[in-house]
C-alpha positions as CSV (number, residue, x, y, z in Angstrom):
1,X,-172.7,53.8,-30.2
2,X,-170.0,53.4,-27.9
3,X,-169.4,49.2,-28.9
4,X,-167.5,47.3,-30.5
5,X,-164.3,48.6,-29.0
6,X,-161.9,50.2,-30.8
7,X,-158.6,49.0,-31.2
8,X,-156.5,51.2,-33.8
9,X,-153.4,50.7,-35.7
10,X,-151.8,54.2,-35.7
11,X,-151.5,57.5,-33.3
12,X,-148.9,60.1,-33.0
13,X,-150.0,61.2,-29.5
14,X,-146.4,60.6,-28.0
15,X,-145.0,63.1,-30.4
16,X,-147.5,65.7,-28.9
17,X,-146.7,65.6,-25.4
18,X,-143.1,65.5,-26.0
19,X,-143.4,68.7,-28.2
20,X,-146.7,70.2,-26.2
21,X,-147.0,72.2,-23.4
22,X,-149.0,69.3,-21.2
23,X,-146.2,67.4,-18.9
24,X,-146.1,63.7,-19.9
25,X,-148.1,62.8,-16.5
26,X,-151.9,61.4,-15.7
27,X,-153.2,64.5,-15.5
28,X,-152.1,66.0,-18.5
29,X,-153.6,63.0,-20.2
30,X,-156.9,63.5,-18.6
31,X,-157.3,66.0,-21.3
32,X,-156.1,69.2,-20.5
33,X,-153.9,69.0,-23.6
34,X,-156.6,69.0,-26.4
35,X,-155.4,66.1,-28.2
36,X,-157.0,63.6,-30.5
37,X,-156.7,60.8,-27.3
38,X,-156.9,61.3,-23.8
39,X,-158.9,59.2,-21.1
40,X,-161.8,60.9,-20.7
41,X,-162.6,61.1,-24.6
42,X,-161.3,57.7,-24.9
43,X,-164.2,56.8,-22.7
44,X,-166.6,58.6,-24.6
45,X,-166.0,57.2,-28.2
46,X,-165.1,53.5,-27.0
47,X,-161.7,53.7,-27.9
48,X,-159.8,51.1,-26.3
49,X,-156.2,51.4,-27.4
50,X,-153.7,51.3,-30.5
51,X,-150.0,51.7,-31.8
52,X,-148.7,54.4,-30.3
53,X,-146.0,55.9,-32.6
54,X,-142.5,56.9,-31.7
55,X,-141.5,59.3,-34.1
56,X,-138.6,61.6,-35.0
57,X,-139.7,64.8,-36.0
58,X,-137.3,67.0,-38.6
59,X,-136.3,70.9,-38.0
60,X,-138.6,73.3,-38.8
61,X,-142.3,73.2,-39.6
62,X,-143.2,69.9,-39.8
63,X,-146.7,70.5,-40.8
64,X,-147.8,70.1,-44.7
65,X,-151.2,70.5,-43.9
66,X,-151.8,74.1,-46.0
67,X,-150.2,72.9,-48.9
68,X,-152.3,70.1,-49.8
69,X,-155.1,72.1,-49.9
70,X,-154.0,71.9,-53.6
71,X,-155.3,70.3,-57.0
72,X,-152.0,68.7,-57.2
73,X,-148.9,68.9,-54.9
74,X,-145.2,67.3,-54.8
75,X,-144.2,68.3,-51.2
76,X,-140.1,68.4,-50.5
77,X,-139.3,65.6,-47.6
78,X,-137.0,67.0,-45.0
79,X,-133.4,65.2,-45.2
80,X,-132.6,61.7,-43.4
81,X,-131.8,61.8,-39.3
82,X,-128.8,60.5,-38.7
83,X,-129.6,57.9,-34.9
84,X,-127.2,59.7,-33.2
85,X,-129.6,62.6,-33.1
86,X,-132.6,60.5,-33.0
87,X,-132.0,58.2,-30.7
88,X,-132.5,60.3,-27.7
89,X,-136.2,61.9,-28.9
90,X,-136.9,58.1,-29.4
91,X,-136.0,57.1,-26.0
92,X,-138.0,60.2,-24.7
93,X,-140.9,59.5,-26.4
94,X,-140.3,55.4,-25.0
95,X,-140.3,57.1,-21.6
96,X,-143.5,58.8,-21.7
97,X,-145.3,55.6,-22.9
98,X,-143.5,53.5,-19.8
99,X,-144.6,57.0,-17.7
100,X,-148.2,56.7,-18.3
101,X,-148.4,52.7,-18.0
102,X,-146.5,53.6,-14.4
103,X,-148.9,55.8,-13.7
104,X,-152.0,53.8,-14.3
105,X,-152.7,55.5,-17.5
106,X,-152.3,52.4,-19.6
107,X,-150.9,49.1,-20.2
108,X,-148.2,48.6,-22.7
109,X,-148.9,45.4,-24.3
110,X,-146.7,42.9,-25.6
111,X,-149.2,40.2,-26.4
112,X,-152.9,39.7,-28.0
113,X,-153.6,38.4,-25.0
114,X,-151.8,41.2,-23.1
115,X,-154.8,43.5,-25.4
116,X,-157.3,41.3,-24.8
117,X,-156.9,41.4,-20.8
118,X,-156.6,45.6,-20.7
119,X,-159.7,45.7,-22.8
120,X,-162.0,43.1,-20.7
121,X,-160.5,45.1,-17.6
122,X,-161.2,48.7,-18.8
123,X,-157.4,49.9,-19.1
124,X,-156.6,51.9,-22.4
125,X,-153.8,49.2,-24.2
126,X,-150.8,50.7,-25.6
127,X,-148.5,48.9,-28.1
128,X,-145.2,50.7,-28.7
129,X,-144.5,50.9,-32.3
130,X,-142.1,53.1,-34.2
131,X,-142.8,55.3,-37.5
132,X,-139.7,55.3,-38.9
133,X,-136.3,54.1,-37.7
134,X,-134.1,57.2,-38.1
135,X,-133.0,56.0,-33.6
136,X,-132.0,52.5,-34.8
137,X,-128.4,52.5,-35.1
138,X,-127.1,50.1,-37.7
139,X,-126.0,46.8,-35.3
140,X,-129.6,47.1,-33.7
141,X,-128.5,47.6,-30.3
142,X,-131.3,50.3,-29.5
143,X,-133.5,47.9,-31.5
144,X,-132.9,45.4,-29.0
145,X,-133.3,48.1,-25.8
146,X,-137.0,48.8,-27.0
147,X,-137.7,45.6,-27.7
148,X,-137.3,44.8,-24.0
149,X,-139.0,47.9,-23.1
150,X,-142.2,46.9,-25.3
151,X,-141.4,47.8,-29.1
152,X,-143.7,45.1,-31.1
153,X,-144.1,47.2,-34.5
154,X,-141.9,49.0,-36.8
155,X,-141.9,51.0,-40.1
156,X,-138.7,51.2,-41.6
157,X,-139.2,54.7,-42.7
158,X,-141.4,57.7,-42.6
159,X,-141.4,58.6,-46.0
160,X,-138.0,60.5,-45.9
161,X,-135.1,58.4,-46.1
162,X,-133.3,56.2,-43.8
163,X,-130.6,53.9,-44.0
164,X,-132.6,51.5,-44.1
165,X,-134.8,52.3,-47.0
166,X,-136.9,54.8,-49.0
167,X,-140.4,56.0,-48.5
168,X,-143.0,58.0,-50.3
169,X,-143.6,61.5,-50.9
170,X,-146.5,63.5,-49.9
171,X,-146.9,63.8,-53.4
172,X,-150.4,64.0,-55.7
173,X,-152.0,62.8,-58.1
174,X,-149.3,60.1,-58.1
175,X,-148.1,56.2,-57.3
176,X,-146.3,54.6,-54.8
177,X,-143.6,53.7,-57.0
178,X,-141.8,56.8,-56.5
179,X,-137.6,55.3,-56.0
180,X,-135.7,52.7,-55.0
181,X,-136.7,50.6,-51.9
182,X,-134.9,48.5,-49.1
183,X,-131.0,49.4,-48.7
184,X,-128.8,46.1,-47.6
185,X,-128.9,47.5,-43.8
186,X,-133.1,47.5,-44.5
187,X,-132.7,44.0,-45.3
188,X,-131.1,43.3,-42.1
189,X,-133.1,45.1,-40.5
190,X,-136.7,43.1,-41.9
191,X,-135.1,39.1,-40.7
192,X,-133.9,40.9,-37.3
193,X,-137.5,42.5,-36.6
194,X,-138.6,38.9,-37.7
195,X,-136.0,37.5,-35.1
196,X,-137.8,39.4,-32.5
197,X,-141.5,38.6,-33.6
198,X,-141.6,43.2,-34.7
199,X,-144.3,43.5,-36.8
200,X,-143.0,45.5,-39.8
201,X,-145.1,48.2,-40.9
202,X,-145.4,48.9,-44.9
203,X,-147.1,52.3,-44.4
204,X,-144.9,55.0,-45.2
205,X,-142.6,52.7,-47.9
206,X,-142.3,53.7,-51.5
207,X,-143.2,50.7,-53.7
208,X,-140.0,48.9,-54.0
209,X,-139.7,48.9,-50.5
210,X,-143.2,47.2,-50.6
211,X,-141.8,44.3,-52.6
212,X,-138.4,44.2,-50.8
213,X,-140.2,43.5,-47.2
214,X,-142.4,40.8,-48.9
215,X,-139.8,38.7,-50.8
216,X,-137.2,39.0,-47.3
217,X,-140.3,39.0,-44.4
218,X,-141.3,35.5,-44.0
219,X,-144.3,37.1,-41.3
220,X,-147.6,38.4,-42.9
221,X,-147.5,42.3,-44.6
222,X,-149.0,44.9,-42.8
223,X,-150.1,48.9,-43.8
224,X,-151.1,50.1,-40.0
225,X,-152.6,53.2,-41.3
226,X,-152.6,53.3,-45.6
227,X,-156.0,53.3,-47.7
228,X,-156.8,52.0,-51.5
229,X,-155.0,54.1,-54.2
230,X,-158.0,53.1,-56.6
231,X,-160.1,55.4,-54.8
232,X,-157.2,58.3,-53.7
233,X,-154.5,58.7,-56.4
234,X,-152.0,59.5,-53.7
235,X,-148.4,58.3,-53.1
236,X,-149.3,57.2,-49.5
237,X,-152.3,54.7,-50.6
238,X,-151.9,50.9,-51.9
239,X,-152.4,49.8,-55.4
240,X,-154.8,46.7,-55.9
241,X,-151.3,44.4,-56.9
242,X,-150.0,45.7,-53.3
243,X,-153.4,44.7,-51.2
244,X,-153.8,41.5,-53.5
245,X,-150.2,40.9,-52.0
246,X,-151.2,41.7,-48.4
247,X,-154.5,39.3,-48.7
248,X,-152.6,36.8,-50.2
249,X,-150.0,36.8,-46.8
250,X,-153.1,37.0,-44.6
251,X,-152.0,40.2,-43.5
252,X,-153.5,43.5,-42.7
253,X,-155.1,47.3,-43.6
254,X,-156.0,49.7,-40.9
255,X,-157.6,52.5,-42.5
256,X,-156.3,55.8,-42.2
257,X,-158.7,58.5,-41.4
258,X,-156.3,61.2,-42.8
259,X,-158.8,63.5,-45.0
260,X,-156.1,63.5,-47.8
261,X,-155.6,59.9,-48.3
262,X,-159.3,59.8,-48.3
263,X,-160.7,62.3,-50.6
264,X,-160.4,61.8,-54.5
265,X,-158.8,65.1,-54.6
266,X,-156.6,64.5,-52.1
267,X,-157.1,67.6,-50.4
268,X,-156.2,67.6,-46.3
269,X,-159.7,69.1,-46.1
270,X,-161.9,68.2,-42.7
271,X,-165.1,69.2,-44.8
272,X,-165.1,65.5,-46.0
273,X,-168.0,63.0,-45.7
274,X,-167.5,59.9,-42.9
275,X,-169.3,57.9,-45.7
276,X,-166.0,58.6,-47.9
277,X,-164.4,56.3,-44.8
278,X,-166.6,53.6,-45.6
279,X,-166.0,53.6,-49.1
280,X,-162.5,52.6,-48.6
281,X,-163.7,50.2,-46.2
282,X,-166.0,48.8,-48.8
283,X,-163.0,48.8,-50.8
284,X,-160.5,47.2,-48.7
285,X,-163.5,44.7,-47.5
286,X,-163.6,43.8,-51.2
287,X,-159.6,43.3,-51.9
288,X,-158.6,41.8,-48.8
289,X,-161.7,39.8,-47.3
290,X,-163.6,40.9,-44.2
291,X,-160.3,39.2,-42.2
292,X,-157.8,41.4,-43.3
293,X,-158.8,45.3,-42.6
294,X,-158.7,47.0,-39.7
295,X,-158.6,51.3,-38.1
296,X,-155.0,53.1,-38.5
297,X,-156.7,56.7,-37.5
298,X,-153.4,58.3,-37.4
299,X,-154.6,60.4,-34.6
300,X,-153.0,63.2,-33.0
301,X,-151.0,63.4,-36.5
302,X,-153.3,64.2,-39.7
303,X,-156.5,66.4,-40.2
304,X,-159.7,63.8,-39.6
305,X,-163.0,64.4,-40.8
306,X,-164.6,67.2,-39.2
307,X,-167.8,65.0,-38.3
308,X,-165.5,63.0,-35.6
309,X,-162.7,65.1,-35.0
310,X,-161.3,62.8,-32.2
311,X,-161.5,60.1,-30.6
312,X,-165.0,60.7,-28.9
313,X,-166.5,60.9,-32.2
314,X,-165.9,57.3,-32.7
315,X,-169.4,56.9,-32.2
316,X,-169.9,58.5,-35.7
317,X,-168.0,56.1,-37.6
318,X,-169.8,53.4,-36.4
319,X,-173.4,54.9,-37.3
320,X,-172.1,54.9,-40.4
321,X,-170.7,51.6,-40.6
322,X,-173.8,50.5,-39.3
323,X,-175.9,52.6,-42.1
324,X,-173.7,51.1,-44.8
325,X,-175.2,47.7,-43.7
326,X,-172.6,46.5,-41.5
327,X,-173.7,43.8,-39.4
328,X,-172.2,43.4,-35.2
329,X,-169.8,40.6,-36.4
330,X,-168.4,42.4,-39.4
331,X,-168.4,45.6,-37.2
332,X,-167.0,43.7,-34.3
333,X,-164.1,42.6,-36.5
334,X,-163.6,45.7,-38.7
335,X,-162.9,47.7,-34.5
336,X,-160.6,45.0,-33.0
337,X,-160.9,41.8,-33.8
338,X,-159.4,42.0,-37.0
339,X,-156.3,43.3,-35.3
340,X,-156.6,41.1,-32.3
341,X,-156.1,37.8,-34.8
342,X,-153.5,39.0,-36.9
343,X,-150.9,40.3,-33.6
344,X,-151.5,36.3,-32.6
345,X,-150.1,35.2,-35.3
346,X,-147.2,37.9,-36.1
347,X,-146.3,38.0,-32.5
348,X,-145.7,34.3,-32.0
């Protein structure tokens, strides 16, 4: 099952050609560089196109991935980036985006309409988001750069802190409200990316941060990639009170396929069921309304279950959507058109 499409809210696949050993060229992306996403399994699952995250990585080992094999975990977050150093790892990862749109690769879109054509015409569509703002210096004059260049979505912060605000922990069992939220600057920041029709992303914030972007944003709230804490005890997932707030805006969940937001254990384990998947669907469905939910994979960033492992396994997801009882306009809006309707209205 190669249809509906698939548009997704959430990839990290910049970040591995900048830190990889593939160049950031067509070729590279043709899959010689075993990632989550390339062309040729991008053809094979049906998967059309998504956010494609700039993202600052810290020193060291970045990956968390052995630790929450765990009952319970409370995983140190690497200090703040200050923009001087991240600007430029921002602007590299901006470059290979533009690179592979030059190269024929992809379009990057800056419109629902932009999605809508590269989809009808068989071109992967690229929207250039950032996951965290560490590169956005505090008057907003990179900001305003990448915004020219294409930037339609960002989150404030990626769980460590920013000026701007305060995110979660990788931390379980436990809840989102883990600190304090938005600073002043994070304020600012919220009513510019407003300004500029930037979709803010909530995935990633702590709790008050939550609240902060809904009582300053006067645009719907949006989780790209963040599941239903009801069902995964973990900082990174939504209360009920948060996705009441998110329905209530007419916003947007894209669930994340991460196996540790998923499980009830909250173990990053790829032995984990696809039908776990569609009980946080169900869930979502049920708290939000069949309008308001969405795919944020996180690809190319997180362990997914083993059963689909990239994107060519899409076609496993949607067997199982289709099991669960899922009918072609539910499934048709749960792969793209869910996201297709809400960028109209954010982006305009």
């Amino acid at each position: 099952m190669k249809h509906p499409l698939i548009f997704d809210g959430h990839n990290d696949l910049l970040l591995q050609i900048q830190s990889g050993s593939v160049a950031s060229d067509k070729d590279g992306f043709l899959g010689s560089g075993g990632h989550h996403i390339d062309l040729f399994k991008a053809t094979m699952g049906g998967f059309a196109g998504g956010f494609f995250a700039i993202f600052v990585p810290h020193d060291g080992d970045a990956s968390f991935m052995e630790d929450m094999m765990a009952d319970s975990y409370d995983l140190p977050l690497p200090p703040a980036a200050d923009w001087p150093r991240s600007a430029p790892i921002a602007l590299a990862q901006a470059a290979i985006l533009i690179r592979l749109e030059t190269q024929g690769a992809l379009k990057i879109c800056r419109t629902a309409a932009d999605i809508r054509g590269a989809m009808q015409d068989g071109i992967m569509a690229a929207v250039m988001h950032m996951e965290g703002a560490e590169a956005i210096d505090p008057d907003f004059h990179l900001l305003e750069v990448l915004h020219s260049a294409g930037l339609r979505s960002l989150g404030p912060v990626w769980s460590r802190p920013t000026i701007y605000g305060h995110g979660v922990p990788f931390r379980f069992p436990s809840s989102p409200d883990t600190g304090p939220g938005l600073t002043a600057d994070g304020v600012r920041l919220v009513k510019k990316c407003n300004e500029l029709n930037i979709l803010i992303d909530l995935s990633h914030l702590n709790e008050a941060g939550f609240w902060d972007v809904a009582r300053h944003s006067r645009k719907p709230l949006v989780a790209t990639h963040s599941n239903a804490h009801a069902l995964c005890p973990h900082s990174r997932n939504l209360t009920d009170r948060q996705l009441h707030a998110i329905r209530d805006s007419d916003g947007l969940v894209g669930l994340n396929f991460a196996v540790a937001f998923l499980r009830e254990d909250g173990r990053m384990d790829a032995d984990t069921p696809v039908s776990r998947m569609i009980d946080h669907l169900d869930y979502l469905i049920c708290e939000l309304g069949e309008d308001r939910v969405g795919l944020g994979s996180d690809f190319d960033g997180a362990t997914v279950p083993a059963e689909i492992k990239d994107v060519s396994g899409l076609p496993v997801l949607r067997k199982a959507m289709k099991a669960r009882g899922y009918d072609d306009r539910l499934m048709a809006k749960l792969c793209h058109g869910n996201w297709l309707r809400h960028l109209e209205q954010t982006w305009a």
